[in-house]
C-alpha positions in Angstrom: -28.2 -97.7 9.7 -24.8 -97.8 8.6 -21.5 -99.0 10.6 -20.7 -94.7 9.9 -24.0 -93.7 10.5 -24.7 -95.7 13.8 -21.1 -93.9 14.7 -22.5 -90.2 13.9 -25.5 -91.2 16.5 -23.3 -92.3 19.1 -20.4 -89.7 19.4 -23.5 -88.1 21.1 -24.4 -90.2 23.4 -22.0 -87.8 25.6 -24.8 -84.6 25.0 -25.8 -84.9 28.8 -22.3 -84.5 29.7 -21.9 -81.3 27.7 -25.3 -79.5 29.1 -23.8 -80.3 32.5 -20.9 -79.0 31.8 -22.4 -75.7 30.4 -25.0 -75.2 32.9 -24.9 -73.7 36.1 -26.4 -76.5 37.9 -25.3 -77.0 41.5 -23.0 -80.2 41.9 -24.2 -83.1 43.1 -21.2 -84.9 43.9 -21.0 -86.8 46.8 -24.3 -87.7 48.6 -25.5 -84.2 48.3 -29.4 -83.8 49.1 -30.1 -80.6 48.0 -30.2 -78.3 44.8 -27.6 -75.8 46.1 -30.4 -73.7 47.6 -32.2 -73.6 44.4 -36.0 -74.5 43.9 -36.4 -78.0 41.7 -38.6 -75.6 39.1 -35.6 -73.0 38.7 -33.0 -76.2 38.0 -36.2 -77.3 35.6 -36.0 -73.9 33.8 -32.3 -73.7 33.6 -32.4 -76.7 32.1 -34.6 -76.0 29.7 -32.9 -73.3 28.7 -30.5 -75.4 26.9 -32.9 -76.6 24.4 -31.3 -74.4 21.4 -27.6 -75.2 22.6 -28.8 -78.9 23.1 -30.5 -78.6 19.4 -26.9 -76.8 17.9 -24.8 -79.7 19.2 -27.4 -82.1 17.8 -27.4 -80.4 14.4 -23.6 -80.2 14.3 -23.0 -84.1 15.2 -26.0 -85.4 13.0 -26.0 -83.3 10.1 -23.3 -80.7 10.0 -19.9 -80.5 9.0 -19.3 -82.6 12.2 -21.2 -85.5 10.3 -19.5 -89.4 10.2 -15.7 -87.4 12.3 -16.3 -89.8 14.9 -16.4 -92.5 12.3 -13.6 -91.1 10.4 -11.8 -90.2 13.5 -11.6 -94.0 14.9 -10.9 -95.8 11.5 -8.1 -93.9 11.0 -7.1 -94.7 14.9 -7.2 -98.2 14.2 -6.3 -98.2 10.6 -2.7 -96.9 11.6 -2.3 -98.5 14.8 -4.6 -101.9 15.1 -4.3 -104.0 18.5 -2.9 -102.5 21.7 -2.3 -104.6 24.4 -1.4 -103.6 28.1 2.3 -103.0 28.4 2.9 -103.5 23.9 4.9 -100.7 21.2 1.9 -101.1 19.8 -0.2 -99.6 22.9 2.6 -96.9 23.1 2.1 -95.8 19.6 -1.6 -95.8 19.8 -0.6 -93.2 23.3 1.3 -91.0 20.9 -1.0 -91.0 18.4 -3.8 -89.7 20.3 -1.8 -87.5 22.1 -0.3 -85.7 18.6 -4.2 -85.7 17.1 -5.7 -83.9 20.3 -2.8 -81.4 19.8 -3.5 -80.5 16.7 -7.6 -80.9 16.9 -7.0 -77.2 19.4 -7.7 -78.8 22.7 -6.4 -77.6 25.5 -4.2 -79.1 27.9 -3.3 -82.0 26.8 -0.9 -83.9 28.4 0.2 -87.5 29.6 0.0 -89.2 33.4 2.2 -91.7 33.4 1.5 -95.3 34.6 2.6 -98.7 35.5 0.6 -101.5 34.1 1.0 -105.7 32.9 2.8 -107.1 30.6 1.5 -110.1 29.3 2.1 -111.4 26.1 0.0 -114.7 24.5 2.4 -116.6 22.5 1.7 -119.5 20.2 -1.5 -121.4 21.3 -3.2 -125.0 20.2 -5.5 -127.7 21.3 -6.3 -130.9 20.1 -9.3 -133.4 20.8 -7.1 -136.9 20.7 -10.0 -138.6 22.5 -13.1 -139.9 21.3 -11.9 -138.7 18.1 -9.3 -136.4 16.9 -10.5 -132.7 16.6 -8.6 -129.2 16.5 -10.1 -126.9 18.9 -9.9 -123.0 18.5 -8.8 -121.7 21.8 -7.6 -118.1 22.9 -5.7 -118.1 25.9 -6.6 -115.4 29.0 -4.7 -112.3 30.1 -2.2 -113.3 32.8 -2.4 -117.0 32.3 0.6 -118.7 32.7 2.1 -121.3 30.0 2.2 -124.8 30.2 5.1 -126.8 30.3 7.4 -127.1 27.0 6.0 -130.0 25.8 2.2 -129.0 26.5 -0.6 -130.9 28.8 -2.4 -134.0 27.7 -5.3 -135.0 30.6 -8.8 -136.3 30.5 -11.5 -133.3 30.0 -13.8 -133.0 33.3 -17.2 -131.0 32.4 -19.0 -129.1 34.7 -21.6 -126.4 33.7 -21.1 -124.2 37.4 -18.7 -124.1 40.0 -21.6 -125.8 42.0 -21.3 -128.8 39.8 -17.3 -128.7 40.2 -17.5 -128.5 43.9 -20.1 -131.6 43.8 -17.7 -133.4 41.8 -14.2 -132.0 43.1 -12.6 -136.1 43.6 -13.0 -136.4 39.8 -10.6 -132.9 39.1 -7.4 -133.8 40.2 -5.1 -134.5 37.3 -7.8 -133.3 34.9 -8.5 -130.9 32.3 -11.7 -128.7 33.5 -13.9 -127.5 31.3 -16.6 -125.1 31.9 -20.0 -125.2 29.9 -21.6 -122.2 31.4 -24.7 -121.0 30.2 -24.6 -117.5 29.2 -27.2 -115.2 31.6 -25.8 -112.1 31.2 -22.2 -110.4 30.9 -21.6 -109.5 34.2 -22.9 -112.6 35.7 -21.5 -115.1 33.5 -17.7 -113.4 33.2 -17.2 -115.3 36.8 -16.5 -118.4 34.9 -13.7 -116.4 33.0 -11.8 -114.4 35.9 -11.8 -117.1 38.5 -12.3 -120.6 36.4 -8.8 -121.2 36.8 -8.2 -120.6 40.5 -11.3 -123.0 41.0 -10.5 -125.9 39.0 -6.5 -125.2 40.4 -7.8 -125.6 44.3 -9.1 -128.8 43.1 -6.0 -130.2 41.4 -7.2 -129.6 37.9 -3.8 -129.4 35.5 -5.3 -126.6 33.5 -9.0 -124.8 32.8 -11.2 -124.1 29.5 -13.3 -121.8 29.7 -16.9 -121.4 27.4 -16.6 -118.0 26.1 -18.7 -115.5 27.3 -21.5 -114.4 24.6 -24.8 -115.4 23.7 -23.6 -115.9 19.7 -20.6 -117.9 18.3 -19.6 -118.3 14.9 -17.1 -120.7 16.4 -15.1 -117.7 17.5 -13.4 -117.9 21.0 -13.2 -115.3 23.1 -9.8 -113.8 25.2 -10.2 -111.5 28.2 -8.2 -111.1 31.6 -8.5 -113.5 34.5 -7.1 -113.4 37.8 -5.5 -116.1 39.9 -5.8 -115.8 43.4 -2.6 -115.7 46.3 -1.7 -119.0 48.1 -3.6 -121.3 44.8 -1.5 -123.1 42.6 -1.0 -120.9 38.9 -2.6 -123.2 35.9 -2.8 -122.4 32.0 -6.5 -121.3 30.8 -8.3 -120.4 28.0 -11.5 -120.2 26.0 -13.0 -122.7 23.5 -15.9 -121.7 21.4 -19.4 -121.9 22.4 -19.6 -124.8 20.1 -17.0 -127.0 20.8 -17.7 -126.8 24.6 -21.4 -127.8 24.1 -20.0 -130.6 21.6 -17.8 -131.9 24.5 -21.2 -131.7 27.1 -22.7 -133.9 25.1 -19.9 -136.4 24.6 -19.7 -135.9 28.6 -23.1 -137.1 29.1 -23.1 -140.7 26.9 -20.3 -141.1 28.9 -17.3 -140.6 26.6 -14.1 -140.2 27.6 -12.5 -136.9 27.0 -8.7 -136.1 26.4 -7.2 -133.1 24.7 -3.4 -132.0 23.9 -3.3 -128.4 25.3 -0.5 -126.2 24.4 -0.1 -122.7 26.0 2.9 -120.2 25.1 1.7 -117.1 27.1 4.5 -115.5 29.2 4.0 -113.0 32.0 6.6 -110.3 31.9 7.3 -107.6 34.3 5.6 -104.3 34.4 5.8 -101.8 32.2 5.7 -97.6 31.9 2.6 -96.3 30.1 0.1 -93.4 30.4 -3.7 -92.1 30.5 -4.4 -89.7 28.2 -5.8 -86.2 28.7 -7.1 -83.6 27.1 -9.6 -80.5 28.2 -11.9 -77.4 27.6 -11.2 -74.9 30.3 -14.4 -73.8 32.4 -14.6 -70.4 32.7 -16.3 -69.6 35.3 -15.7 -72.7 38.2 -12.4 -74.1 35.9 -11.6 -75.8 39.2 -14.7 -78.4 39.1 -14.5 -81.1 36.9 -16.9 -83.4 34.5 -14.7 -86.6 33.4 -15.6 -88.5 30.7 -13.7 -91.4 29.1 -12.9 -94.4 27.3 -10.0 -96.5 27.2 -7.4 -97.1 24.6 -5.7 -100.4 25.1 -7.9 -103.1 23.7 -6.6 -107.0 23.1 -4.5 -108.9 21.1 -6.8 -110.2 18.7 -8.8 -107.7 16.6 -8.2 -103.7 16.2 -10.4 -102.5 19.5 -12.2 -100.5 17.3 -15.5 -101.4 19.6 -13.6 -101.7 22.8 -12.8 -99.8 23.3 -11.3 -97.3 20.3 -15.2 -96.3 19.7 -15.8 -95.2 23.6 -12.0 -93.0 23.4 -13.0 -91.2 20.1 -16.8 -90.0 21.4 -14.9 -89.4 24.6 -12.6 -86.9 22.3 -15.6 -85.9 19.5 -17.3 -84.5 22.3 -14.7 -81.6 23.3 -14.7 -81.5 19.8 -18.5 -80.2 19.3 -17.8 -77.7 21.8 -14.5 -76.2 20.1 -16.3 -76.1 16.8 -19.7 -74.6 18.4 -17.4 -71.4 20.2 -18.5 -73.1 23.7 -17.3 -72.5 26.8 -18.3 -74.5 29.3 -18.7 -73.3 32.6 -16.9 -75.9 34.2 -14.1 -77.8 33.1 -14.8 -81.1 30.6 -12.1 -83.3 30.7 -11.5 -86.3 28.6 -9.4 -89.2 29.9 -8.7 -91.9 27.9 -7.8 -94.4 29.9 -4.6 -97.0 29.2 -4.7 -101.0 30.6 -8.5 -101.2 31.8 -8.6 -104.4 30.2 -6.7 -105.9 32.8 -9.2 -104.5 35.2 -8.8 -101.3 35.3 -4.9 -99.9 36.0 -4.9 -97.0 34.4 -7.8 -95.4 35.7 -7.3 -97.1 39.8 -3.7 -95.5 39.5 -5.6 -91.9 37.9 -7.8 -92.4 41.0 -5.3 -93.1 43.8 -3.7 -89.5 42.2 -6.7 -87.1 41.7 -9.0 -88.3 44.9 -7.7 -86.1 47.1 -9.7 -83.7 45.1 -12.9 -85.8 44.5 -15.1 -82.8 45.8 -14.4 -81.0 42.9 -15.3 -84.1 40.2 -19.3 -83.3 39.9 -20.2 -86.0 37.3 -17.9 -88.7 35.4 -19.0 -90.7 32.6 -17.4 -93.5 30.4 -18.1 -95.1 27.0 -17.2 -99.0 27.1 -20.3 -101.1 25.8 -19.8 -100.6 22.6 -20.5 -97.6 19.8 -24.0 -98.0 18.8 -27.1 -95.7 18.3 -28.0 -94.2 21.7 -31.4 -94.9 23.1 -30.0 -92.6 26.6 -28.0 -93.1 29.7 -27.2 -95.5 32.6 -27.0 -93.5 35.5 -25.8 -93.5 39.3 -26.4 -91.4 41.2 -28.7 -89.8 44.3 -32.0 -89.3 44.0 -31.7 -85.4 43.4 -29.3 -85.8 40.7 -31.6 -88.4 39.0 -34.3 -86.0 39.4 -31.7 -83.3 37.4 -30.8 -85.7 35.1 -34.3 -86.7 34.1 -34.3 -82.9 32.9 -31.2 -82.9 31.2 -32.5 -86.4 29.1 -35.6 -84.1 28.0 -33.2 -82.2 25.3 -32.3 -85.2 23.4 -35.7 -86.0 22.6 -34.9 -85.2 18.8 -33.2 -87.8 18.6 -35.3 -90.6 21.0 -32.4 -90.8 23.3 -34.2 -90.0 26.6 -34.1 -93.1 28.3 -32.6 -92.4 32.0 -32.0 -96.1 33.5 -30.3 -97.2 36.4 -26.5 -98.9 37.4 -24.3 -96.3 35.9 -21.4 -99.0 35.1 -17.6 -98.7 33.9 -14.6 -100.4 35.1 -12.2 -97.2 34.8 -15.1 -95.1 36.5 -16.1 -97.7 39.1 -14.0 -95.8 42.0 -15.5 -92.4 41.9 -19.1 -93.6 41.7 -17.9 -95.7 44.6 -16.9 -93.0 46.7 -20.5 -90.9 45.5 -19.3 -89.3 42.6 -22.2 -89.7 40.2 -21.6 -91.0 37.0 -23.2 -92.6 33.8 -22.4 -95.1 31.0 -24.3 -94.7 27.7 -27.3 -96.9 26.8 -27.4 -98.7 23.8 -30.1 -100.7 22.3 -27.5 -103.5 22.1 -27.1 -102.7 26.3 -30.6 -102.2 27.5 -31.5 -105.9 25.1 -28.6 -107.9 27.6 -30.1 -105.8 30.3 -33.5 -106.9 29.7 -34.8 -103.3 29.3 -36.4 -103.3 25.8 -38.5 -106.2 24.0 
């Protein structure tokens, strides 16, 4: 399928969303253990109900006039802005962007929450092998780290493959360069190494930390991402080296050669800056007061034009309200689309959006976010009680025209993590490309 195509598939991914928001189903926010009074086989035939809706949104999206938008929509996006980083013009120009398309797409109530979030900018970056032979590394340094001093760090490399190894060998760190060789078991597993590698290797005495980057493929491309350095622990420069070059200097570390590398860091934390989550809506019209969120983020790194993370999760996120508008549908409750700003520092936007709107979580029935990437959908990730499962299972029945009826567990999202936390279901969509690292296709 093509890059377009694959997009065309995906912006809807978000079609469960929609029937929610259409139906009349009871919410099931919050632990609730019932069907609001209603019979399971009256919920069944509600749902069920939705097929030709389902079948119109399907038609529009896939072969209509609404064919590729999505696609067209986010290359434009990233065509005109490219990288946004936490706290950049850049990231505030991508803010107004969005905010002057949604305006002028019809959507309603649009309007921006403001924020504080990090302001971290990279700076000029290098490392050289000097010892056992002279080599240029390619290195991307990690949100929040710290520079090194003006004239750089040159130590001896100490290479563990798990903070279990570095705690067996903690007398060797001090002074030293550590190096992480982790093998790569999954994302969420294996991203340890990257948010607390530094603080580690620091409570050791290590001068500074490299990090393997975290993916199962390399073309000897590093990889950035934020990390987090933990109160009362000495502050040390990190960054990632390629898959490559860090199994290259395992293997030097095991016939007992002696590592030493030049690293130089420029990054500079500055203070925090004013920014803003994005929203726009479709007004429900008969319970406008309960609300289905779903979302994507808009800030992405430094280093490429986020148009997979996250610029691809924000435009379905937008596409979807879009379907409705073009369709004449009004949803019975209210869909609102946040697009979140700073999540790649862990989420500020959407904690702050949180800490504002909780005091009204009992009118949030579902929320839903789009952050693993823009590819055909094979169905949802859900979380949720065992009731709204059962309603969900439902739902998934009207995408069977396109084979996107899978209904899996661990509903995941950084920006969404709080509601589901406090019981508001929620869902993430599920890619091949996801259920593969979760080990839920062959």
């Amino acid at each position: 399928m093509t890059e377009s195509g694959g997009s065309t598939w995906r912006s809807i991914v978000s079609l469960p969303v929609l029937l929610f928001v259409m139906a009349g189903f009871p919410p099931i926010c919050c632990g609730t253990q019932n069907y609001g009074g209603k019979p399971f086989r009256d919920i069944a035939k509600e749902v069920a109900s939705y097929t030709d809706v389902a079948n119109k949104i399907i038609d529009l999206a896939v072969y209509g006039k609404a064919q590729n938008r999505s696609y067209e929509k986010l290359a434009a996006f990233t065509d005109t802005v490219g990288n946004r980083v936490s706290g950049s013009q850049n990231l505030e120009l991508a803010i107004k962007y969005i905010y002057s398309v949604l305006r002028l797409d019809g959507l309603e109530n649009v309007h921006l929450e403001p924020v504080k979030v990090p302001f971290w900018v990279r700076g000029e970056e290098s490392a050289q092998m000097v010892l056992p032979r002279n080599h240029t590394l390619a290195i991307l340094g990690l949100g929040s780290s710290i520079g090194t001093p003006k004239g750089g760090v040159e130590a001896e490399v100490l290479v563990v493959e798990s903070f279990e190894e570095l705690k067996r060998r903690s007398a060797e760190a001090k002074g030293k360069i550590v190096l992480y060789n982790q093998p790569f078991v999954s994302y969420g597993e294996t991203v340890q190494y990257r948010a607390f590698g530094a603080t580690e290797a620091a409570k050791l005495g290590a001068v500074a930390s490299l990090i393997r980057s975290i993916t199962p493929f390399s073309i000897n491309s590093p990889h950035t991402g934020w990390q987090d350095y933990q109160d009362g622990v000495p502050k040390i420069p990190t960054a990632c080296v390629t898959v490559e070059d860090a199994e290259m200097m395992a293997r030097m570390a095991r016939r007992g050669e002696k590592i030493v590398i030049r690293l130089f860091v420029g990054a500079r934390n500055l203070p925090d800056t004013n920014s803003f989550n994005t929203v726009a809506e479709i007004t429900g019209r008969e319970h406008p007061e309960q609300v289905v969120l779903i979302s994507g983020h808009l800030d992405s790194w430094d280093v490429g034009q986020g148009a997979m993370d996250d610029g691809g999760g924000a435009v379905i996120s937008w596409e979807a309200l879009s379907l409705l508008r073009d369709l004449g549908l009004r949803p019975r409750r209210t869909l609102r689309a946040v697009l979140w700003t700073s999540e790649e520092q862990g989420g500020v936007g959407a904690a702050q959006y949180f800490q504002r709107h909780k005091v009204n979580i009992s009118k949030f029935d579902l929320v839903m976010e789009s952050d693993m990437g823009t590819f055909r959908p094979l169905g949802i990730q859900f979380s949720g009680s065992q009731q709204a499962r059962t309603i969900m299972r439902e739902v998934m029945k009207l995408l069977q025209p396109i084979n996107a009826t899978a209904l899996e567990e661990h509903g995941e999202g950084t920006d969404i993590n709080p509601w589901m936390e406090a019981g508001v279901p929620g869902h993430g969509g599920a890619s091949l490309a996801v259920l593969r690292q979760l080990d839920l296709t062959e």
